[in-house]
C-alpha positions, 0 to 999 in steps of 0.5 A, spaced: 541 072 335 545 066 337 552 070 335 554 074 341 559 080 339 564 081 344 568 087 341 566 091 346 568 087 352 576 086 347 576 094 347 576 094 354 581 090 356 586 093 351 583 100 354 582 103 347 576 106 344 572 105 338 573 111 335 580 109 336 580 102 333 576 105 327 581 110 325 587 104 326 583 099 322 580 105 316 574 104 318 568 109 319 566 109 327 558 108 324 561 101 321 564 099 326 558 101 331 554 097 325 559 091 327 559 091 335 551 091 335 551 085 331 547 088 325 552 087 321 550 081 316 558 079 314 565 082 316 571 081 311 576 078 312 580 082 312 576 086 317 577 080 322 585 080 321 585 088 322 581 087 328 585 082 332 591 084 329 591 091 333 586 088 339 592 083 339 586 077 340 584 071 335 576 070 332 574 066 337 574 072 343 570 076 339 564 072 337 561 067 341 555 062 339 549 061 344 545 056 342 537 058 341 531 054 345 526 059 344 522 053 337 519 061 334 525 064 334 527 058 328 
């Protein structure tokens, strides 16, 4: 998949949990395991608001994109 989420690298930097995160944001911790996997087809965006209010970071230091090279995997 060419979108890389950084979630876990923005937890710890600001040295908090998962489970800490989930309960500040009222999301379950499977939910938010879903979204830091990167199976999550879609996030609210109210999500994202939630999420970089308390990570105090923007959109773009959560996901990157990395372009494929790999033709099969179009």
């Amino acid at each position: 998949m060419p979108i890389i989420i950084n979630l876990d690298m923005m937890l710890l930097k600001r040295k908090m949990s998962s489970a800490e995160l989930a309960a500040r944001i009222g999301m379950t911790p499977a939910n938010l395991s879903i979204l830091k996997t990167g199976k999550a087809k879609a996030v609210r965006m109210s999500t994202m608001d939630a999420i970089c209010r308390e990570l105090k970071c923007q959109p773009g230091d959560l996901f990157e994109y990395v372009e494929n090279d790999d033709p099969w995997e179009r």
